[in-house]
FILUM-919341 format. One record per atom (N, C-alpha, C, O): residue number from 0; residue in one letter; chain; atom name; z, x, y negated. Coordinates in pm, 1 decimal, m for minus. Layout:
% FILUM-919341
NUM A A CA Z X Y
...
This chain:
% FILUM-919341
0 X A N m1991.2 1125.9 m195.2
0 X A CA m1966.6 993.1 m247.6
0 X A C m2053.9 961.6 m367.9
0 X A O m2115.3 854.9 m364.4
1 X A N m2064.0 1020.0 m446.6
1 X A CA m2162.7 1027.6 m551.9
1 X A C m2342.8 977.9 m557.9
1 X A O m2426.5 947.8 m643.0
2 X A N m2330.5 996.8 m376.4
2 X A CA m2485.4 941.9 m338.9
2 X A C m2498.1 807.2 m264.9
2 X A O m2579.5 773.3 m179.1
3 X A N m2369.9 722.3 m335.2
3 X A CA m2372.0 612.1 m250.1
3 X A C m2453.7 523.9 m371.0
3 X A O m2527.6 435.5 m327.5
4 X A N m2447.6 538.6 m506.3
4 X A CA m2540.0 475.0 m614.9
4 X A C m2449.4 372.6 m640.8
4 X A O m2331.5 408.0 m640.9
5 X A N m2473.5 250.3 m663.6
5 X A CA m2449.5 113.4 m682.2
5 X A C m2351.9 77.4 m572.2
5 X A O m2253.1 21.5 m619.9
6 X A N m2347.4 89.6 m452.9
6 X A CA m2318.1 28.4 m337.3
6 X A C m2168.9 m22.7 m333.7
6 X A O m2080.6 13.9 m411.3
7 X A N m2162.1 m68.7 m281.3
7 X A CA m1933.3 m82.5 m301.6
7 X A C m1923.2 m50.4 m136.0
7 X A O m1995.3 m37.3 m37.1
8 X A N m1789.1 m47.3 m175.3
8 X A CA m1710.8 4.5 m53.8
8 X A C m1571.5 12.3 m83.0
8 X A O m1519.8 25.7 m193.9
9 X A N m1506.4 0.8 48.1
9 X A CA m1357.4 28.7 78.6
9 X A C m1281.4 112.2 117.0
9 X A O m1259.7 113.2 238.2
10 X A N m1211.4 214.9 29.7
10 X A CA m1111.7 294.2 118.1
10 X A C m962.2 202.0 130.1
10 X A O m902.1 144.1 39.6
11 X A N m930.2 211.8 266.9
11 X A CA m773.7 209.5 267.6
11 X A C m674.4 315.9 325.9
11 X A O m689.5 371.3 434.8
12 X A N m581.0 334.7 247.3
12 X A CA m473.0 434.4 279.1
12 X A C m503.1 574.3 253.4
12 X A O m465.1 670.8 319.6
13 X A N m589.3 573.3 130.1
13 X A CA m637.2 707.0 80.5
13 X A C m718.9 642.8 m55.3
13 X A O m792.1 545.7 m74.4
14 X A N m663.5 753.9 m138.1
14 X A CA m563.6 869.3 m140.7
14 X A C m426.5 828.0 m118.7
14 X A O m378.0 729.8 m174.7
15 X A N m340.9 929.0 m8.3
15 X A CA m222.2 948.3 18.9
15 X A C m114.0 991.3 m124.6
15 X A O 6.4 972.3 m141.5
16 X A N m198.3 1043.1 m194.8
16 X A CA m117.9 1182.8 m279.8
16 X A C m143.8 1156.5 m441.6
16 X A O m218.4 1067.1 m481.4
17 X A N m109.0 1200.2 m483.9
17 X A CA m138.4 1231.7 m689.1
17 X A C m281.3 1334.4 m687.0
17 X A O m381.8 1327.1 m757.7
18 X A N m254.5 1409.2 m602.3
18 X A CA m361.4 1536.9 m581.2
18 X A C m456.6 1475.2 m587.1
18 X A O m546.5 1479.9 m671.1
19 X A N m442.6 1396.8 m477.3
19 X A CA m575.6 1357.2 m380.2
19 X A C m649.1 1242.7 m479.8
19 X A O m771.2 1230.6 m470.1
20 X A N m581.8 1166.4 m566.8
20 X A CA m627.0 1060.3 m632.8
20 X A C m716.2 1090.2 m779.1
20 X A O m807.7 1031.9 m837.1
21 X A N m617.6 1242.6 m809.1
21 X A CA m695.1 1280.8 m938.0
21 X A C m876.9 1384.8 m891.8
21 X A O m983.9 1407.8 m948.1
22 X A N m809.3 1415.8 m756.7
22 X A CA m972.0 1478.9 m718.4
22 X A C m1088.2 1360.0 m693.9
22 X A O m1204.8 1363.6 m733.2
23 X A N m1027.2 1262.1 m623.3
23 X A CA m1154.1 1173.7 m610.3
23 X A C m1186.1 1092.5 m718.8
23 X A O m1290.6 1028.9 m732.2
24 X A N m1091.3 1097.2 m796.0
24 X A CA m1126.5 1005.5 m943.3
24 X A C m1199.1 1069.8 m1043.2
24 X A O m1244.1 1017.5 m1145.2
25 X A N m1211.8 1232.8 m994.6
25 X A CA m1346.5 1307.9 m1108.6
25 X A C m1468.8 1318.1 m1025.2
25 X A O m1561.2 1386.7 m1068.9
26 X A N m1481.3 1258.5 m910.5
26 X A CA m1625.4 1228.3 m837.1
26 X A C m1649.6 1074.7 m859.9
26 X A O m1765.3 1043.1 m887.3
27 X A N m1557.6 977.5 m852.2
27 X A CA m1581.6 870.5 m834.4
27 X A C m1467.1 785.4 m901.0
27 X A O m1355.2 809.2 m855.4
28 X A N m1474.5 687.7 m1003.5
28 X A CA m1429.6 611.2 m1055.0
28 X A C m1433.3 469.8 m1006.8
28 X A O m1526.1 395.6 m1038.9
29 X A N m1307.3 419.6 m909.0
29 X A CA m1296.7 340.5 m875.2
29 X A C m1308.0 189.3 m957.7
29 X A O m1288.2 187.5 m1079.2
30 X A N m1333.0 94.3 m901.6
30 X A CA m1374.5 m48.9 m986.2
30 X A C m1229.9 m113.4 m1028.8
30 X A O m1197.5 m149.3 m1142.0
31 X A N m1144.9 m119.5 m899.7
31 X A CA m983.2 m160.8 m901.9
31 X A C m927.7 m101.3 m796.1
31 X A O m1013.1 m51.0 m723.1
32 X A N m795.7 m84.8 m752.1
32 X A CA m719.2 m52.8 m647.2
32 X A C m618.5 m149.7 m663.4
32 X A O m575.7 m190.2 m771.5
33 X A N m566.1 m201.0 m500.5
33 X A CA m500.2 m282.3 m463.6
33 X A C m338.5 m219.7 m415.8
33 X A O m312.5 m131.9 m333.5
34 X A N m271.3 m279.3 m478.1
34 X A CA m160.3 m241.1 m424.6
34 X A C m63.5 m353.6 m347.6
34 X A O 10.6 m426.1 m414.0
35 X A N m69.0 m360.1 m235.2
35 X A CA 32.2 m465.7 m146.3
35 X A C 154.4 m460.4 m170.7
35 X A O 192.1 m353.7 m122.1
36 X A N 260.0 m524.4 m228.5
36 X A CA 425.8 m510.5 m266.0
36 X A C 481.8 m594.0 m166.1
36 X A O 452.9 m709.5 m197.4
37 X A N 568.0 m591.8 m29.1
37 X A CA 614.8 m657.9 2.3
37 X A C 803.5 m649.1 m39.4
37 X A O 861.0 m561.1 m103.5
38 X A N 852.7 m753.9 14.3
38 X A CA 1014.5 m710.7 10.3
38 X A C 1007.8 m586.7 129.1
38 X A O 921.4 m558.7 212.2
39 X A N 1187.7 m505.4 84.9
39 X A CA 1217.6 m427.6 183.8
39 X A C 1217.5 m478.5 304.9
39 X A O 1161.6 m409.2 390.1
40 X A N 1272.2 m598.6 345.5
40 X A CA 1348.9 m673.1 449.9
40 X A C 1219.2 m695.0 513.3
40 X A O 1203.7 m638.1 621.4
41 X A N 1128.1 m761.9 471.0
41 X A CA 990.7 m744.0 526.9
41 X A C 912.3 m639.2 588.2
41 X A O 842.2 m653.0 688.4
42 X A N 930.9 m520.9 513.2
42 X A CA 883.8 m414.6 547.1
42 X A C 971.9 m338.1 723.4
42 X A O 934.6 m276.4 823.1
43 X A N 1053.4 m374.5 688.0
43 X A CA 1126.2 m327.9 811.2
43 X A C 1150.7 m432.4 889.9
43 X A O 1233.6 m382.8 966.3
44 X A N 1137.4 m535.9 922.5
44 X A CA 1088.9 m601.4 1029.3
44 X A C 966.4 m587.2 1061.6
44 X A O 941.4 m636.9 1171.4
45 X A N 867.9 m532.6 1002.8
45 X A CA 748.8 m490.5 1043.4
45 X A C 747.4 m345.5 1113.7
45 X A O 681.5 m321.3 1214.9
46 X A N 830.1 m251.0 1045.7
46 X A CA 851.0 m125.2 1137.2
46 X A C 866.0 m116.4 1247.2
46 X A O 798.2 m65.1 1336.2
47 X A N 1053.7 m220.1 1244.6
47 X A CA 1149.4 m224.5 1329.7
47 X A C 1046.3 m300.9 1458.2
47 X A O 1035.9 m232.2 1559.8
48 X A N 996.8 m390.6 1458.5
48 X A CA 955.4 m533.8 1515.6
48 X A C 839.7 m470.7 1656.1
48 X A O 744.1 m393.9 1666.8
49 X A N 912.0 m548.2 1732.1
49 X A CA 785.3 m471.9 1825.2
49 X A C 844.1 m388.8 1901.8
49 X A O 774.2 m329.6 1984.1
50 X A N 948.0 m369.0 1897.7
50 X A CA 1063.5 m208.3 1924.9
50 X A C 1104.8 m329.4 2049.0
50 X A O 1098.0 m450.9 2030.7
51 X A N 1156.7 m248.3 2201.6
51 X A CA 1231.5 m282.2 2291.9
51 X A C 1374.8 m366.3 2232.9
51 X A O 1472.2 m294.9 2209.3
52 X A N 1388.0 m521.7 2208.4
52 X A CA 1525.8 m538.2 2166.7
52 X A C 1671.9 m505.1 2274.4
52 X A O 1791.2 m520.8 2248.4
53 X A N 1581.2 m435.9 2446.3
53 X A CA 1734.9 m477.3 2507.5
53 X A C 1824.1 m324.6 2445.3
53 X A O 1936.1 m299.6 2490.0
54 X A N 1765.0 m242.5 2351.5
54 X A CA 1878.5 m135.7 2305.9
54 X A C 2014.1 m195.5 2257.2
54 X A O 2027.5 m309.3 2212.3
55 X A N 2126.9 m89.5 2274.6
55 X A CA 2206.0 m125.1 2195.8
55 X A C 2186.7 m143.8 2063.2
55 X A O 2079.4 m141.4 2002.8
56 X A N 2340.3 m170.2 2003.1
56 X A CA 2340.3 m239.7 1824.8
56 X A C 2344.5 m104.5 1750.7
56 X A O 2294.9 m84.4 1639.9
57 X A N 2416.9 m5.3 1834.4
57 X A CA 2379.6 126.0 1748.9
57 X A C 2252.6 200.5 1748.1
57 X A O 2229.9 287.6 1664.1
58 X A N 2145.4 157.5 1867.7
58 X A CA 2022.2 222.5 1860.2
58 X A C 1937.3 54.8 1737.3
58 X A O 1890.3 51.3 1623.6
59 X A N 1945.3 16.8 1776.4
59 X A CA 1902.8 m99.6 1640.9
59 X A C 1904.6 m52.4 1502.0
59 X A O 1803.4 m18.0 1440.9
60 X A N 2036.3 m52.2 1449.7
60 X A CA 2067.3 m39.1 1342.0
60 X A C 2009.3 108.9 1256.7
60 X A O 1973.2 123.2 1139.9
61 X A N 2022.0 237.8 1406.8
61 X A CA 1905.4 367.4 1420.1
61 X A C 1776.0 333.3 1357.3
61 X A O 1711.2 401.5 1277.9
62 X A N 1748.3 214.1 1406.8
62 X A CA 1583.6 232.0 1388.0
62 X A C 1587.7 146.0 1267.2
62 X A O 1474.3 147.0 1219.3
63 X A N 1674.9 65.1 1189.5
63 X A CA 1655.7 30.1 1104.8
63 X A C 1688.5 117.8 976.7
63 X A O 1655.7 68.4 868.8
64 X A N 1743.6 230.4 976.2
64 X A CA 1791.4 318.9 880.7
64 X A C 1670.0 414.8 867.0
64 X A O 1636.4 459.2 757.3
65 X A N 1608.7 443.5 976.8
65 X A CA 1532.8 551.6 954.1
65 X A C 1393.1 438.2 900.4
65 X A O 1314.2 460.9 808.6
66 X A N 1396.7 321.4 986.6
66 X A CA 1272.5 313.9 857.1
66 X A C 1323.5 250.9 706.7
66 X A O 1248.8 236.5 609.9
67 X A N 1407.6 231.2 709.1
67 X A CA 1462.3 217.4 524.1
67 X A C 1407.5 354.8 445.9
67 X A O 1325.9 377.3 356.5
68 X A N 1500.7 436.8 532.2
68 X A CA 1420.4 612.0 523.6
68 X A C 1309.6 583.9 471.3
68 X A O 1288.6 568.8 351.0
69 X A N 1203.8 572.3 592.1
69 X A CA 1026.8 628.9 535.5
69 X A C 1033.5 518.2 462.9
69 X A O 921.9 539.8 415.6
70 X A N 1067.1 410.4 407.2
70 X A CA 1009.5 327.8 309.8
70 X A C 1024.6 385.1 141.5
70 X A O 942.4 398.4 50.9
71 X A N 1168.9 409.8 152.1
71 X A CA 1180.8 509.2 31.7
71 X A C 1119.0 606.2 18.2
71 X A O 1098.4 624.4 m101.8
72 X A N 1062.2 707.2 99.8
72 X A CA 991.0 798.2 100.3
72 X A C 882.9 787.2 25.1
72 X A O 853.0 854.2 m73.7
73 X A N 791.7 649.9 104.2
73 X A CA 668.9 587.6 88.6
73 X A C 687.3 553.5 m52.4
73 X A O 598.0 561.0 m136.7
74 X A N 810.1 514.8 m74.4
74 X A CA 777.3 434.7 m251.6
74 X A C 793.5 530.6 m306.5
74 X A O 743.4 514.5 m417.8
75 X A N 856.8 679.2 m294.3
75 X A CA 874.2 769.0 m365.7
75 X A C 744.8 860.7 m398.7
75 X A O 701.6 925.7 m493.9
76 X A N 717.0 836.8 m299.0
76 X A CA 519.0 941.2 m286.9
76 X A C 432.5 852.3 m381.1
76 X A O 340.6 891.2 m453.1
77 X A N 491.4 693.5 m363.2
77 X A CA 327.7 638.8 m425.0
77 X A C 336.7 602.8 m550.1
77 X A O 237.2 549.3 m599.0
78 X A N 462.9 623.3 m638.5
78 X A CA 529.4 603.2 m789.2
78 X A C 387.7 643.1 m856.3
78 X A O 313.8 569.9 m922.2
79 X A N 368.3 791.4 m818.5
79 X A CA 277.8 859.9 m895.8
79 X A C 153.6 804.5 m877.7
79 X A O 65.0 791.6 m962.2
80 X A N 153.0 777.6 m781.0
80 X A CA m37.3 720.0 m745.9
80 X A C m36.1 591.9 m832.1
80 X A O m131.5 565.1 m905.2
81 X A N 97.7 495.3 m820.7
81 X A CA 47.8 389.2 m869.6
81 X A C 46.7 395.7 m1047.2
81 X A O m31.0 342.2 m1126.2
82 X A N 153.3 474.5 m1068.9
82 X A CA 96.6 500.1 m1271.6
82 X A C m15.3 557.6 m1282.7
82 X A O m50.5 562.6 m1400.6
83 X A N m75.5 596.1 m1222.9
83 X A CA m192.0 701.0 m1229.7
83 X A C m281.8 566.2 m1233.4
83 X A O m331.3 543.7 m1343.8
84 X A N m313.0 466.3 m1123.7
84 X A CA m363.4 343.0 m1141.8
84 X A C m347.9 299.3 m1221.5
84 X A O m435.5 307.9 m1307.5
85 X A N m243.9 233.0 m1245.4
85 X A CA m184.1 169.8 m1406.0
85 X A C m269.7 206.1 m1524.7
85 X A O m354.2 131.0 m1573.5
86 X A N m243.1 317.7 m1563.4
86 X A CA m263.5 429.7 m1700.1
86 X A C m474.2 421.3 m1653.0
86 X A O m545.0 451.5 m1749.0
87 X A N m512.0 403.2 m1587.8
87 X A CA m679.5 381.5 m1539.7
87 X A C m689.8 239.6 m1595.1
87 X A O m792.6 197.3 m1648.0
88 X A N m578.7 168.8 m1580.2
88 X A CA m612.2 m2.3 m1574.3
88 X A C m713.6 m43.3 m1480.9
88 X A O m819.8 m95.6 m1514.7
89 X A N m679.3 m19.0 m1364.5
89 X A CA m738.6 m55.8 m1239.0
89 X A C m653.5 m91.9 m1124.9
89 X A O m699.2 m139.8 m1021.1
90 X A N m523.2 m67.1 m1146.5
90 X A CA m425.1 m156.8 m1059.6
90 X A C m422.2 m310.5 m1020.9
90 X A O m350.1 m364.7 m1104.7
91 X A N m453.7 m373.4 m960.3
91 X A CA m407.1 m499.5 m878.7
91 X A C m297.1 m520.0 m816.0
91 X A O m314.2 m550.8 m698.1
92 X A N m167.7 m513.3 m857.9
92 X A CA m48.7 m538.7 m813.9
92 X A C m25.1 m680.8 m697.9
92 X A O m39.2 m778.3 m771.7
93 X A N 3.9 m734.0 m552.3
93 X A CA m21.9 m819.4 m539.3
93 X A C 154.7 m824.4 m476.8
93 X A O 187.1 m727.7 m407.8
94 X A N 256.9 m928.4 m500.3
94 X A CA 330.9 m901.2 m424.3
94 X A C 387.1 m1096.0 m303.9
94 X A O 373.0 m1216.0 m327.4
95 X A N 433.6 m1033.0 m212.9
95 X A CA 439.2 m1187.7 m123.3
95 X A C 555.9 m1163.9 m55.6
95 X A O 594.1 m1049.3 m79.0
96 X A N 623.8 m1219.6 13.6
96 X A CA 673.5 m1221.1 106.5
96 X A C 617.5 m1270.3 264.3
96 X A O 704.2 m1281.5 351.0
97 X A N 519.0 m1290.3 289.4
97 X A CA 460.0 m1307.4 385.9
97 X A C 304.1 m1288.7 350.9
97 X A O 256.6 m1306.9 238.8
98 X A N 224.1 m1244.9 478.2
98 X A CA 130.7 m1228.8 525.3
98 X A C 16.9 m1313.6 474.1
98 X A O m88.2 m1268.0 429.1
99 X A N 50.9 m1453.9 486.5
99 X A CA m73.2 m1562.4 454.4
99 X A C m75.9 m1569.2 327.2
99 X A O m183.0 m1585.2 268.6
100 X A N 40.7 m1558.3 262.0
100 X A CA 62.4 m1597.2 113.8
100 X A C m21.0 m1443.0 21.4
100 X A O m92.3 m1444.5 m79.0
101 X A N 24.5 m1327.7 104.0
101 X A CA m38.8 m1189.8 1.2
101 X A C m194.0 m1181.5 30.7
101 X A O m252.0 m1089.7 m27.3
102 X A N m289.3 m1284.3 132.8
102 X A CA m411.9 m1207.8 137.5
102 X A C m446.3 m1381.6 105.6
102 X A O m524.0 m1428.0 189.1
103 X A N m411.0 m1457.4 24.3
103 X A CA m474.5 m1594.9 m54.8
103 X A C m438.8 m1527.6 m190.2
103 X A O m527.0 m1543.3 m274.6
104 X A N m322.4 m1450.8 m234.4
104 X A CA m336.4 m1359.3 m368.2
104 X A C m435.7 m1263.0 m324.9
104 X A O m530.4 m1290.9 m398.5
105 X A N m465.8 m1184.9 m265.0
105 X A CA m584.2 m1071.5 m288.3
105 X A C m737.3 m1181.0 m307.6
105 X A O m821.7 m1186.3 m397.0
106 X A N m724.6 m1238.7 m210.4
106 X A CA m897.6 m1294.0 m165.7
106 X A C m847.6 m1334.6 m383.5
106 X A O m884.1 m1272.6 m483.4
107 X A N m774.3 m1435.2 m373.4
107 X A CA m803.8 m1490.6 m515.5
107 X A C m840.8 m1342.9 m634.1
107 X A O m930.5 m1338.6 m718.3
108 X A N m753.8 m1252.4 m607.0
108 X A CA m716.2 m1115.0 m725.2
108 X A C m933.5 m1027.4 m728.0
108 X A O m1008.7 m992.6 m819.0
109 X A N m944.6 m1030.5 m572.4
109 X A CA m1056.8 m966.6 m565.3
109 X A C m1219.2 m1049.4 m620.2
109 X A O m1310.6 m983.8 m670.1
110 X A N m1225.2 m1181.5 m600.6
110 X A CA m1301.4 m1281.8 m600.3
110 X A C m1293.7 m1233.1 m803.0
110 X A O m1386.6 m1154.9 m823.3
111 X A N m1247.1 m1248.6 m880.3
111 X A CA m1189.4 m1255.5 m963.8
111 X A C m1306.2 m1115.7 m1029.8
111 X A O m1404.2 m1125.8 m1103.7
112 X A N m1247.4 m1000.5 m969.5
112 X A CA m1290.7 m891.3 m1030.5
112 X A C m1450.5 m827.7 m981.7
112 X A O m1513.4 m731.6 m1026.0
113 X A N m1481.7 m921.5 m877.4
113 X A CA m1622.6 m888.7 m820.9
113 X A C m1742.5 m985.8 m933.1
113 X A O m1863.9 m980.1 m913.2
């Protein structure tokens, strides 16, 4: 990474980890990182969504618990990544409740910092 010079570029969905963020941040010092905030309720209609609805209400409610599950998980793993951003002052916090509304905040958040 170090031999990319000047150039920009995009990672998404990495770094996963605290590990992983403090190793690539002593090769490469990111410009900003974006962080997408949606609601829960959002988030799991996005899991859930897409899923066969003719299940029963107890296989439903299944698939809505377990992804409540990985969402907590997910916010629990990325606490650290995102103070770690923070404490850099390179965080972009963006939060929406829908789709059209969070990428007219990024285009505006990114336009901004380029």
């Amino acid at each position: 990474l170090k031999g990319i010079g000047d150039k920009s570029f995009i990672v998404t969905g990495f770094p996963k980890t605290y590990r992983q963020a403090i190793l690539l941040w002593k090769d490469l010092e990111f410009n900003f990182v974006i962080n997408l905030d949606y609601p829960k309720e959002y988030l799991v209609r996005f899991k859930v969504g897409g899923v066969d609805e003719s299940g029963t209400e107890e296989e439903k409610e299944k698939r809505v618990a377990l992804a409540m599950e990985n969402i907590a998980k997910d916010q629990k793993r990325l606490s650290s990544l995102i103070e770690f951003y923070k404490k850099q002052k390179i965080l972009q916090h963006f939060y929406s409740n829908t789709e059209e509304e969070m990428w007219k905040k990024v285009k505006k958040g990114v336009e901004v910092r380029l």
